[in-house]
Each structure stands twice: as structure tokens, then as C-alpha cells.
C-alpha positions in Angstrom: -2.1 -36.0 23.4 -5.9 -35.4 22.6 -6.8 -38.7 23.8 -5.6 -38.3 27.4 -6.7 -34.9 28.0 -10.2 -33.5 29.5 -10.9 -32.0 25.8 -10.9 -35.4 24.5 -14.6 -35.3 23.7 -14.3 -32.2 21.5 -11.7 -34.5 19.0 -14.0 -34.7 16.1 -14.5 -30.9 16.6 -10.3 -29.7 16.4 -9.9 -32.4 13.3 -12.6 -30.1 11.5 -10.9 -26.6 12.1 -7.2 -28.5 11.6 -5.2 -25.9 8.8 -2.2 -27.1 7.1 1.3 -24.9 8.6 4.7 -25.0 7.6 7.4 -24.4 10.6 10.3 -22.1 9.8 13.5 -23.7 11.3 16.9 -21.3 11.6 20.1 -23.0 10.3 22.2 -20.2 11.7 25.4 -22.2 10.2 24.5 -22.3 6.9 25.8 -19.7 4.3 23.2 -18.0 2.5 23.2 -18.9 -1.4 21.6 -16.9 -4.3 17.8 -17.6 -4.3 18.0 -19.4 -0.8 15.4 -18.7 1.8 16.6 -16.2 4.8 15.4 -14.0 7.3 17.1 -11.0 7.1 20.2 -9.5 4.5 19.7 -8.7 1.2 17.0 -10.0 -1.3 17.8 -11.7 -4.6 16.0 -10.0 -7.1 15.8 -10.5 -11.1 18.7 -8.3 -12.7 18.2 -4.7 -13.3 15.6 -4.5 -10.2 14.7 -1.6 -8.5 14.3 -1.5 -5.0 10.8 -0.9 -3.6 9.4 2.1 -1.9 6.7 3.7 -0.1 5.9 7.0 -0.2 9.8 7.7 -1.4 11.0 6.1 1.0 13.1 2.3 1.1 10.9 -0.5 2.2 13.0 -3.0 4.7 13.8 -6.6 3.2 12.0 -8.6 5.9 13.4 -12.4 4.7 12.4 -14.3 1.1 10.9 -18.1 0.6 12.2 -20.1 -2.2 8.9 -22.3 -2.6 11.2 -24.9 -4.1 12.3 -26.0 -0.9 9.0 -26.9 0.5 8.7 -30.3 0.7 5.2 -30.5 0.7 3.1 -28.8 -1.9 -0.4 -29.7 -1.4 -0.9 -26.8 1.3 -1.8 -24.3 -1.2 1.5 -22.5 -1.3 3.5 -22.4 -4.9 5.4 -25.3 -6.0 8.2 -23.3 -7.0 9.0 -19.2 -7.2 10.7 -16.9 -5.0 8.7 -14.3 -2.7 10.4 -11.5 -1.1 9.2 -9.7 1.8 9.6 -6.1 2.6 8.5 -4.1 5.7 8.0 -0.3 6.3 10.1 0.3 9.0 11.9 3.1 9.1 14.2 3.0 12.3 16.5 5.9 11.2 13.7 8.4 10.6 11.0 8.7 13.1 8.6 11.0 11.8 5.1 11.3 10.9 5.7 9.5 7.6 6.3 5.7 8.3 3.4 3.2 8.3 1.9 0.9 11.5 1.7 -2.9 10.6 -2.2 -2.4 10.5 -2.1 -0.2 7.5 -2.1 -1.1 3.7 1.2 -0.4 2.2 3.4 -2.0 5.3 4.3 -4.7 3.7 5.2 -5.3 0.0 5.9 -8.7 -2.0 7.8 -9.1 -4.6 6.8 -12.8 -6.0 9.0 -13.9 -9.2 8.1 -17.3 -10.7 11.6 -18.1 -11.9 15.1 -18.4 -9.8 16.8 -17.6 -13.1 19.0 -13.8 -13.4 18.8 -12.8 -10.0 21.3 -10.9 -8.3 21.5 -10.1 -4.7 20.5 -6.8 -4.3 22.2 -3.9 -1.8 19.6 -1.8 0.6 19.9 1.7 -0.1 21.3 3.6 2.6 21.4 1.4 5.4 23.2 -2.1 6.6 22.5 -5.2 5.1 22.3 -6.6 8.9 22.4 -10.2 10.0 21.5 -13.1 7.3 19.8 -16.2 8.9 19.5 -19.5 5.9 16.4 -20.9 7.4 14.2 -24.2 6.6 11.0 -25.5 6.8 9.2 -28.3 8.4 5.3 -29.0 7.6 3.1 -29.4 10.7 -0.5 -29.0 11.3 -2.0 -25.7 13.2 -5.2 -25.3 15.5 -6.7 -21.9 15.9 -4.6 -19.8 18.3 -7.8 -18.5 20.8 -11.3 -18.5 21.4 -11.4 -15.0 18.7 -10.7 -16.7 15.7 -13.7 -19.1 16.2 -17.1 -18.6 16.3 -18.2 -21.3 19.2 -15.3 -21.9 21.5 -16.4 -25.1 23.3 -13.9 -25.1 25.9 -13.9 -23.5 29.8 -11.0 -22.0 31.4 -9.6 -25.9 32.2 -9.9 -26.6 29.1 -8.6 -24.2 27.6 -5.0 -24.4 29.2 -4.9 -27.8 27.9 -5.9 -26.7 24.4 -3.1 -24.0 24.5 -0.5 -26.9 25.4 -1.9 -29.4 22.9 -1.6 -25.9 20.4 1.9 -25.3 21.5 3.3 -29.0 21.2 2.1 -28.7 17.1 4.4 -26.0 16.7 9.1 -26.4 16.4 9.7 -22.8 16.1 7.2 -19.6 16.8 7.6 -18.6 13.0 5.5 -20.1 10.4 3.9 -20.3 7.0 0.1 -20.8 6.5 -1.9 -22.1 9.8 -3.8 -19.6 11.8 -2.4 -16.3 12.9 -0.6 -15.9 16.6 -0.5 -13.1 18.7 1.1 -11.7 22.4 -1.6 -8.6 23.3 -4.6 -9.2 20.9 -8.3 -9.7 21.9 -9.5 -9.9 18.3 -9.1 -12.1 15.3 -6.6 -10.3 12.8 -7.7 -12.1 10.1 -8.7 -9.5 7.6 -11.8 -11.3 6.3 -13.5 -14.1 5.3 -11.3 -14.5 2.3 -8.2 -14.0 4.0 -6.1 -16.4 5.2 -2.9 -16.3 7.0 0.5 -16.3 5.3 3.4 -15.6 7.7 3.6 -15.5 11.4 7.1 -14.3 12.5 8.1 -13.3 16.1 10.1 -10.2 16.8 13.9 -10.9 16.7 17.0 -8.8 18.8 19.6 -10.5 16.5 17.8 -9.6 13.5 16.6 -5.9 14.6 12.8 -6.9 14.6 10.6 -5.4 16.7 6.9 -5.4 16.3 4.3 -3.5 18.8 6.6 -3.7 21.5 8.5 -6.9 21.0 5.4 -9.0 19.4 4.3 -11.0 16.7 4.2 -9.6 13.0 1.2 -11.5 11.2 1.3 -11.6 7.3 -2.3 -12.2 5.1 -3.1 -13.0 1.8 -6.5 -13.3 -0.1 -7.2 -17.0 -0.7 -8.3 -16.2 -4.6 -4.5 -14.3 -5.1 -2.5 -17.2 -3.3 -3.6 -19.4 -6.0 -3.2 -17.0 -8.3 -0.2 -16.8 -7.3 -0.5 -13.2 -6.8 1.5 -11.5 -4.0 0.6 -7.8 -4.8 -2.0 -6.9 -2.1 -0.7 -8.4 1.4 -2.2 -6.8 4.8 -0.4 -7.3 7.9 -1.0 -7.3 11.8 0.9 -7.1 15.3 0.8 -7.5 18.5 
């Protein structure tokens, strides 16, 4: 599609900023298994578990990825190893003390290397809500706008053409690694330097997600912790 476009001559440039990114496909009639990847439900967490908090509060299991069914594992990710994801929403109680996506603490990992004594664990005081098995499909990602670069080389034409070409790379607006995407932001939400993009996930009716007004929920990791495999200190974005 580069080759018979007006950006054609800027090739060279988009093969140098080309990131590795892994689609997230929903089988919506599978049947979630213990230590299967899902949006949504319950996590499966080693025996004995407690389930996390912030500020005494319940964090909300976002989805977990069992790296094990990756296909590909030269994209930096862990070869194996469960990570659960859990988000500070607090739908039920709207008061001063929940957390915006921006802030540290709004999201919490819990990373466990082995898929061995886990059981699937019940959220306190709430619904378990709707379980989505979902799968993943390795792609390549371009930067998502002119922000997240520091010499865009491309007019307003252009541009439109890039977005397609940026669009056709992509099966499903939720993905692993790549670069972050966004609805509303005029800024790069990449923390830093060291930082690199972990999760992109769209907000969802059927799975009660709704992020700064219907957007995007972007997930980051330090580059030096991923290959640590360290999931302790994530930071998050919307919008």
C-alpha cells in the first residue's frame, strides 16, 4: 500500500520507526479456561491470593494475558507467565477517593511466572460481569500521529493517507506493544523516553469500560522492567 501512495518516498523513513504489535482478537464463543487470556470476569490467581487494593478499596480486574499463547516471542514480551490487570474504577462509589487513568496507582499488575495453583478468584463486592476468551495475532504498528515523533515529514495529504496505511496494519483496536492510540489527545502519552507502550484497549459497553468519555485506555511499562519481567510500576493514559 506504501508503494502506490503519495508518501511513497518517505518508505525508508516508516521502515525505521516500524514497532513490533500484537492484535487482540475476541473469540466471544469460547469458554474461558483456568489461566486463559480474557477481557473481563475474574482473574486466576495463585492459591491463597489476596485481592488487590488501593487506598482500601478493590481494584477492578481489567482482563489477564497468558504469554504462552503468543506465538511470537521475539517482540520483547515474556515467553511464558500470566499478567493480570486491574483498574481503579470505582463505578459504585463516586467520591473524592477514586483515581484518574493519569495518576500512579490506576492500574496494578499482578505478573506470576508459573500457570501452576491458580484458582479463579471472586471480586469482592461486586459482579463478576461479562468474560470475553480473546487471542492474539502479531502485526506491525507505525506511530499513531505527528506527537509521538519528533519530525513529522508529512502535509495534511499526506497525512490522511498515512492514517489509512496506519489503520489497514491494525484487525482489532486493542493491542499489545506498538505505539499508543488515542480519540481526544494532542500530546504523546508516552511517559518517557524509557517507556514504551504495553496495552492499548478501547472502551467497551458489553464489558462496562469506559474511559474519558468512551476512549482509549493506554497501558506503559519501563523498557528495563519488561525485560525484567517486572510488572510492579505500570502508568496509564486516556483519551
Amino acid at each position: 500500500m506504501i508503494e502506490q501512495s503519495n508518501i511513497a518516498n518517505h518508505k525508508e523513513y516508516l521502515s525505521q520507526v516500524l514497532r513490533p504489535a500484537i492484535d487482540i482478537l475476541r473469540h466471544t464463543d469460547a469458554e474461558p479456561q483456568l489461566g486463559c487470556s480474557r477481557f473481563g470476569g475474574a482473574p486466576d490467581l495463585p492459591i491463597g491470593s489476596e485481592w488487590p487494593t488501593y487506598e482500601k478499596k478493590p481494584y477492578r480486574f481489567l482482563g489477564q494475558i497468558n504469554f504462552a499463547e503468543i506465538t511470537s516471542t521475539e517482540r520483547g514480551l515474556p515467553s511464558k507467565g500470566l499478567l493480570s490487570l486491574f483498574v481503579a474504577d470505582d463505578y459504585d462509589n463516586e467520591d473524592d477517593g477514586y483515581l484518574e487513568a493519569f495518576e500512579d496507582g490506576y492500574i496494578h499488575g499482578i505478573y506470576i511466572p508459573e500457570t501452576t495453583n491458580l484458582e479463579t478468584m471472586m471480586p469482592p463486592h461486586s459482579d463478576i460481569g461479562k468474560t470475553i476468551v480473546i487471542e492474539f495475532l502479531p502485526t506491525i504498528d507505525i506511530p499513531y500521529d505527528e506527537y509521538q515523533l519528533k519530525d513529522w515529514p508529512f502535509d495534511d495529504a499526506q497525512s490522511d493517507i498515512y492514517t489509512e496505511i496506519r489503520d489497514s496494519l491494525h484487525k482489532s483496536s486493542d493491542y499489545l506493544l506498538g505505539y499508543p492510540s488515542h480519540s481526544t489527545l494532542a500530546y504523546d502519552p508516552t511517559p518517557g523516553a524509557e517507556w514504551i507502550s504495553l496495552l492499548t484497549v478501547d472502551s467497551d459497553e458489553s464489558l462496562e469500560w469506559c474511559w474519558h468519555d468512551g476512549d482509549k485506555l493506554m497501558i506503559f511499562i519501563e523498557i528495563e522492567r519488561l525485560k525484567n519481567l517486572d510488572f510492579s510500576k505500570l502508568k496509564s493514559d486516556a483519551g
